[in-house]
PAZAPA-4460 file (N, C-alpha, C; in steps of 0.05 Angstrom, whole numbers, plus 32768, in hexadecimal, padded with zeros to 4 digits):
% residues 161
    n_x    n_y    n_z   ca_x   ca_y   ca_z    c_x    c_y    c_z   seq   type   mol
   8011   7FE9   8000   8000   8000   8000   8012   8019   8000     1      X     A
   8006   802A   7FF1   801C   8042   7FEE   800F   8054   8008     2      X     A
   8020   806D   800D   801C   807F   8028   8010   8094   8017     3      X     A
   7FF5   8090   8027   7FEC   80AA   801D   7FF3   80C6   802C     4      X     A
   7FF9   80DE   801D   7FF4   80ED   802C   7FE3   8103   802C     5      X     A
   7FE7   8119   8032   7FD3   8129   8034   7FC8   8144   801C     6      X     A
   7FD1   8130   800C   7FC4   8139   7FEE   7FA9   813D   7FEB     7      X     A
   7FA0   814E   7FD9   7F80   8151   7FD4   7F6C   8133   7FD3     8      X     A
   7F83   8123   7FB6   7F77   810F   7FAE   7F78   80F6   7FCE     9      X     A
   7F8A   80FA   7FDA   7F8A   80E9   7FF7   7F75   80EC   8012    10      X     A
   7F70   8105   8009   7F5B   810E   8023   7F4A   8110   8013    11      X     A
   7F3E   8108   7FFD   7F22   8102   7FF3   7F1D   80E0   7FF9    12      X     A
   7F2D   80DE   7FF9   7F2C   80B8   7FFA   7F2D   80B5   8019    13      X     A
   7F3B   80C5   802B   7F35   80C0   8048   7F1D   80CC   8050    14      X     A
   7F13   80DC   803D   7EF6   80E2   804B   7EE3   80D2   8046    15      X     A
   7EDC   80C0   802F   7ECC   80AB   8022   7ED3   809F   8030    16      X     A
   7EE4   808C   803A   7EE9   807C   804A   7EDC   8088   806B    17      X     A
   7EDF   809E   806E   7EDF   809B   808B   7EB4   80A2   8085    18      X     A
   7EAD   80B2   8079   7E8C   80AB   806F   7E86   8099   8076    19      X     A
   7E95   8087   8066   7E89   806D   806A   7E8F   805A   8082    20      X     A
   7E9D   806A   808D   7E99   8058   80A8   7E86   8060   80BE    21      X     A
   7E83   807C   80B5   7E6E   8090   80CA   7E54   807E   80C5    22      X     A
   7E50   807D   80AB   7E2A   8077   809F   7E2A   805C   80B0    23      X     A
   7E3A   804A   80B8   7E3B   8038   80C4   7E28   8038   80E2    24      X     A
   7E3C   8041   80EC   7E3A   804E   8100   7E4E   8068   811B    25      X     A
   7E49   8075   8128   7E51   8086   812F   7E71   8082   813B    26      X     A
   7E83   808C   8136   7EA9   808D   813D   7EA9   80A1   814B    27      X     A
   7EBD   809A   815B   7EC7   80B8   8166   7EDD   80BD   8155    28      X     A
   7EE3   80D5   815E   7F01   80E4   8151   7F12   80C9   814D    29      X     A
   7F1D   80BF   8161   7F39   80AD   8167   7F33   8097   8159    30      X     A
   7F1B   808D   815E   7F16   806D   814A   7F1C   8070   8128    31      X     A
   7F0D   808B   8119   7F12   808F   80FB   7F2A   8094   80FA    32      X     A
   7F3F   80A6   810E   7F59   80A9   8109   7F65   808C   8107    33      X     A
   7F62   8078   8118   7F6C   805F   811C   7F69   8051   8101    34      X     A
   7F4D   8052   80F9   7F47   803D   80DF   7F56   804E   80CC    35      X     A
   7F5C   806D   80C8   7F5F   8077   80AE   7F89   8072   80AA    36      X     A
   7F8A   806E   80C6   7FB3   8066   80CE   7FAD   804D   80C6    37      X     A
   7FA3   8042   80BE   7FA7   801B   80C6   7F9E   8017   809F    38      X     A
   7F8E   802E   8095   7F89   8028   8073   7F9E   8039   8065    39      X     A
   7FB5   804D   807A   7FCB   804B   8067   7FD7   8064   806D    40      X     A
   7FBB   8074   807B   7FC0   8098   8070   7FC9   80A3   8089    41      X     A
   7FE2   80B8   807A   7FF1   80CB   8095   7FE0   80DA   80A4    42      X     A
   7FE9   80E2   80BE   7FD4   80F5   80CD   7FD3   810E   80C2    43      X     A
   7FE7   8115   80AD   7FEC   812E   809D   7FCA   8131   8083    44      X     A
   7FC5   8120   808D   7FAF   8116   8070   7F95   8114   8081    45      X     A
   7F8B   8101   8096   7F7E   80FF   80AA   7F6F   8115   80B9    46      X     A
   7F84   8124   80C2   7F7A   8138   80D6   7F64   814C   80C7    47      X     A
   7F72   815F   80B2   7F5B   8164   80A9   7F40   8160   809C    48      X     A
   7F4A   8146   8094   7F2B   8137   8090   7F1D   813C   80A4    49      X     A
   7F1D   812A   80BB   7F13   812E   80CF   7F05   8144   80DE    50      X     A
   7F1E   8158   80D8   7F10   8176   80DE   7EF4   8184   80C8    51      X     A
   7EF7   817A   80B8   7EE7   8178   80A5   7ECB   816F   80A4    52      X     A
   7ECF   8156   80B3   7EB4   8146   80B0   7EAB   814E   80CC    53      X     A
   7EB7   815D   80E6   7EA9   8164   8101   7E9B   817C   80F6    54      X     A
   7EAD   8192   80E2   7E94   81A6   80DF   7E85   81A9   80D3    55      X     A
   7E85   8193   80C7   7E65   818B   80B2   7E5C   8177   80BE    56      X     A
   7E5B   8173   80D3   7E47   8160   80E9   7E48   8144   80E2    57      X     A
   7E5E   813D   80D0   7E5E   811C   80D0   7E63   810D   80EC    58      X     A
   7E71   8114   80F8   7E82   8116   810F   7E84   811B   8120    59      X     A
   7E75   8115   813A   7E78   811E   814C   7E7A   8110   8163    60      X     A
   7E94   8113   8177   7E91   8100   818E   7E82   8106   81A4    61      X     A
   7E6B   811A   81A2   7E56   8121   81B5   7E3C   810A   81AB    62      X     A
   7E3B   8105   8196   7E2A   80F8   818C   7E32   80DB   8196    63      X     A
   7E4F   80D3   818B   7E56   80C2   818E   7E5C   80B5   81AB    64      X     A
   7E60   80C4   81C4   7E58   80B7   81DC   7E40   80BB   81E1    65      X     A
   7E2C   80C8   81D7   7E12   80BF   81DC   7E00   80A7   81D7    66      X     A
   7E05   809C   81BD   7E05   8086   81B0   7E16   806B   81C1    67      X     A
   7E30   806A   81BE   7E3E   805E   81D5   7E32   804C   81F1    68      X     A
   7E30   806E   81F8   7E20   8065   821A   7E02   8059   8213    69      X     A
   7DF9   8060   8201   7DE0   804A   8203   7DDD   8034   81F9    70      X     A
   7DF4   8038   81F3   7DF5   8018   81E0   7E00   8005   81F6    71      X     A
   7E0C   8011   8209   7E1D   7FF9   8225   7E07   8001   823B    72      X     A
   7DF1   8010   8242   7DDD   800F   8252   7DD2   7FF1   8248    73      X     A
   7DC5   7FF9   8230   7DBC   7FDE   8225   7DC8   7FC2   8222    74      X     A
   7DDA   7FB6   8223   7DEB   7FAC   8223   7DFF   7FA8   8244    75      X     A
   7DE5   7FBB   8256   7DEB   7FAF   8272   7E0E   7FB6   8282    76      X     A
   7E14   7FD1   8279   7E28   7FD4   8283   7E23   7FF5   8298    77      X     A
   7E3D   7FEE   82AB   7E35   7FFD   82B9   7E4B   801F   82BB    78      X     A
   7E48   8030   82C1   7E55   8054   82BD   7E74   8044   82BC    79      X     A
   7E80   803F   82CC   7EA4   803E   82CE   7EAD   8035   82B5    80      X     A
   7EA2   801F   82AD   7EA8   800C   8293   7EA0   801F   827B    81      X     A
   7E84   8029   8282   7E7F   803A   8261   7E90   805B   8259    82      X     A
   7E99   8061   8276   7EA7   8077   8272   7EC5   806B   8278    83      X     A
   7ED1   8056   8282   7EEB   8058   8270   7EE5   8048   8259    84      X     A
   7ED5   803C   8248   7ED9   803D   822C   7EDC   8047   821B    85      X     A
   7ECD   8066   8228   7EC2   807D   820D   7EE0   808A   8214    86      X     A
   7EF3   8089   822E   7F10   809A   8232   7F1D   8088   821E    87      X     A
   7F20   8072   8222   7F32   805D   820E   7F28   8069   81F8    88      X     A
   7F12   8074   81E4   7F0C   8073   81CC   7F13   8086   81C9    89      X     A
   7F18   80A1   81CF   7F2B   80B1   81C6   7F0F   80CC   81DA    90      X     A
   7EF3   80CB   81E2   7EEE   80DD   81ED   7EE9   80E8   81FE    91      X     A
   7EEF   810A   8206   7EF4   811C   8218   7EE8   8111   822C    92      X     A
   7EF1   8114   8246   7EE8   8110   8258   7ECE   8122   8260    93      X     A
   7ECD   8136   8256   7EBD   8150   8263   7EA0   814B   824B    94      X     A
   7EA4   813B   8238   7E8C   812F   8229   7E83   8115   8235    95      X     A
   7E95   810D   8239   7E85   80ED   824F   7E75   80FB   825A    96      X     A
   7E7E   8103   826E   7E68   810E   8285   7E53   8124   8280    97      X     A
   7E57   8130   826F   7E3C   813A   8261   7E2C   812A   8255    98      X     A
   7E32   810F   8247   7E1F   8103   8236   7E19   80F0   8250    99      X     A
   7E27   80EC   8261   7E18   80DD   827B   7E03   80E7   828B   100      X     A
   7E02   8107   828A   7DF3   8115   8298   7DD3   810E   8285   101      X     A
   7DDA   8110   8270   7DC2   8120   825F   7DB7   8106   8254   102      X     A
   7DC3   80ED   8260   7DB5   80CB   8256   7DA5   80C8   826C   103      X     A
   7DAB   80D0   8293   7D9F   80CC   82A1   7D93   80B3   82A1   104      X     A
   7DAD   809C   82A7   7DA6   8082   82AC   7DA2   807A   82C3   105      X     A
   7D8D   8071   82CE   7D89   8064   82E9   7D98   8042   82EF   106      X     A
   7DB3   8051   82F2   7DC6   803C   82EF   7DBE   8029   8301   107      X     A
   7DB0   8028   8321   7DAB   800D   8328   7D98   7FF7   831B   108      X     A
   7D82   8009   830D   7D71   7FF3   8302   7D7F   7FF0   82E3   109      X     A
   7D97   7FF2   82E2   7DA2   7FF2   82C8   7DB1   7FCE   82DB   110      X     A
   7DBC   7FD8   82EC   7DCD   7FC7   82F8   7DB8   7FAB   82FC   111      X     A
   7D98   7FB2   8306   7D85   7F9F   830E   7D80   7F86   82F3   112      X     A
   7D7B   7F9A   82E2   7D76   7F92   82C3   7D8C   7F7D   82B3   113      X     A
   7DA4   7F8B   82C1   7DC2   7F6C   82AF   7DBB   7F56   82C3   114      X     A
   7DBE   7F55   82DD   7DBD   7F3E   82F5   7D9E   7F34   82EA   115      X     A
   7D8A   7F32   82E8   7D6E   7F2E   82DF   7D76   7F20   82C1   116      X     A
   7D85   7F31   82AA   7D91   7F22   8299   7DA2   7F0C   8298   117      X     A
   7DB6   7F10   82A2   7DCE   7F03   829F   7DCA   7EE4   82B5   118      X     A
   7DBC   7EEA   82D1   7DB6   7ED9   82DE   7D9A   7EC4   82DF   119      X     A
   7D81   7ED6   82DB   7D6C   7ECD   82D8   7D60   7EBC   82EA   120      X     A
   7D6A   7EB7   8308   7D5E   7EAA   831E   7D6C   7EBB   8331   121      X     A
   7D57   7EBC   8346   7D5D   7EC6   8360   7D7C   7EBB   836C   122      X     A
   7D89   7EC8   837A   7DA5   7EB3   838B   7D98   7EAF   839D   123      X     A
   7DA7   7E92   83A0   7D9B   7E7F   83B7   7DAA   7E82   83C9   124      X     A
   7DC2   7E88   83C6   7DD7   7E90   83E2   7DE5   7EAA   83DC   125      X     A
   7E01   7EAD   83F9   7E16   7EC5   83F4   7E1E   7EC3   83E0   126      X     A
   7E24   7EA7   83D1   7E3B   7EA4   83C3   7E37   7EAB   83AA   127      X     A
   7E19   7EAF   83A2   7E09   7EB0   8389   7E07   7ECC   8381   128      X     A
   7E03   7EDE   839F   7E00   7F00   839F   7E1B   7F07   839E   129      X     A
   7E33   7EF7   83A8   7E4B   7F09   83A8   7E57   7EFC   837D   130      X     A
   7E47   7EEB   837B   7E56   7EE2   835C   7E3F   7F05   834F   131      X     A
   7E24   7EFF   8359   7E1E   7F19   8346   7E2C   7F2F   8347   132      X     A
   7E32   7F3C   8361   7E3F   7F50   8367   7E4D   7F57   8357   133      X     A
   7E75   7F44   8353   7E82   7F3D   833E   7E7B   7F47   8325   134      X     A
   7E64   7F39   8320   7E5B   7F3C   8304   7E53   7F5D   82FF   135      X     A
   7E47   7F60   8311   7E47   7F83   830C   7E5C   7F90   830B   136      X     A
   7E69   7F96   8329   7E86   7F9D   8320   7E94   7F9B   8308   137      X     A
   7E8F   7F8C   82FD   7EA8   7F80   82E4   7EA0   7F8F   82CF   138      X     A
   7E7E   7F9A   82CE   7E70   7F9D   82B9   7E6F   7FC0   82C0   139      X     A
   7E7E   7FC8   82CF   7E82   7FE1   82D5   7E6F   7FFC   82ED   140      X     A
   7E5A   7FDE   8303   7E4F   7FF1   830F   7E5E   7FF5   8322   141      X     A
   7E4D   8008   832F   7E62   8011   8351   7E59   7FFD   835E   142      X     A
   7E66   7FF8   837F   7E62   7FE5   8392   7E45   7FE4   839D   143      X     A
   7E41   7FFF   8399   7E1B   8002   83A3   7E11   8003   8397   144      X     A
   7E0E   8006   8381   7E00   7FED   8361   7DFD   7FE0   836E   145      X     A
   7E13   7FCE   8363   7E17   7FB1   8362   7E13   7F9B   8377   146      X     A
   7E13   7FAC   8393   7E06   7F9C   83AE   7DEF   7FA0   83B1   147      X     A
   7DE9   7FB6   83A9   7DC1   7FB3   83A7   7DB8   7F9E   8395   148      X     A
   7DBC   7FA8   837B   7DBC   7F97   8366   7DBA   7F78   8367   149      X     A
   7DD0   7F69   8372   7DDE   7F53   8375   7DC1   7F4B   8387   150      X     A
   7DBB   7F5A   83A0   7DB1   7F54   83B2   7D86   7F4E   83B1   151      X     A
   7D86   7F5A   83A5   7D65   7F5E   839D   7D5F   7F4F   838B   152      X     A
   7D4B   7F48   8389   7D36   7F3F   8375   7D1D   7F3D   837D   153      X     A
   7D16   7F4C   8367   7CEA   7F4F   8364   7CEB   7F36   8361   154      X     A
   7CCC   7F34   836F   7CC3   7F20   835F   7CAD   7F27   8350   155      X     A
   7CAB   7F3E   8341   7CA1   7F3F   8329   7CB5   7F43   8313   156      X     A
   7CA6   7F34   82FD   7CC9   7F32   82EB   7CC9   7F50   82E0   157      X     A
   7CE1   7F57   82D4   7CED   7F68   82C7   7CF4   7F62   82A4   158      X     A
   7CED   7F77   829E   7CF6   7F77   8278   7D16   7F77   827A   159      X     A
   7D20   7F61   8272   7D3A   7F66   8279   7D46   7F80   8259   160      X     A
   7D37   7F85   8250   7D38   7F93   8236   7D3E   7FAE   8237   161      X     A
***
């Protein structure tokens, strides 16, 4: 593969490419820089694409941890885990916590809803509440999640959905 660089004809081809990864679904900044370094092209070529496609709204990692976090609510995960994933993916810290504010997840019955999933019978002993516990933890809730959580069950069922 030849190096592209940051020629006209190179940053038309990193923008089609990175399009087409948007229409997909939503990237942050750091992930299209990643895929557009790994199909060949210098950050000399990159960057302003990029800058490009944030001010014509292809782009945006406000969008993109919004999307994110609901996608791991659903998917039963809990604040620690979904906000250091969105830090690992390349976004601001000061947008996590705004797109956390403005999702207003009622993280214990988030926490109620995976144990209800993942387990599907009451625990019969300690050993069954401290394995759920674990399981929360791991899945990123806090300790008081995850010991309420671990600890309760309705006995009216829940949409685990």
């Amino acid at each position: 593969m030849y190096r592209k660089t940051g020629e006209p004809d190179d940053q038309r081809q990193a923008e089609k490419i990175a399009l087409g990864l948007l229409a997909r679904r939503e990237h942050s900044r750091l992930e299209l820089q990643t895929k557009l370094r790994q199909r060949g092209f210098e950050r000399s070529c990159i960057d302003p694409v990029l800058d490009r496609l944030v001010e014509q709204g292809w782009q945006s990692d406000v969008r993109y941890a919004e999307s994110y976090l609901r996608m791991r609510v659903d998917r039963g995960y809990g604040l620690a885990a979904i906000e250091a994933e969105l830090r690992q993916r390349g976004v601001d810290p000061s947008l996590i916590h705004r797109s956390v504010a403005a999702a207003e997840v009622d993280w214990l019955a988030c926490a109620q809803r995976q144990v209800r999933r993942h387990f599907q019978i009451p625990p019969e002993d300690a050993a069954e509440k401290l394995r759920r516990y674990r399981h929360l933890l791991n899945r990123g809730f806090s300790p008081d999640e995850a010991s309420s959580a671990s600890a309760a069950w309705a006995e009216d069922p829940v949409d685990p959905t």
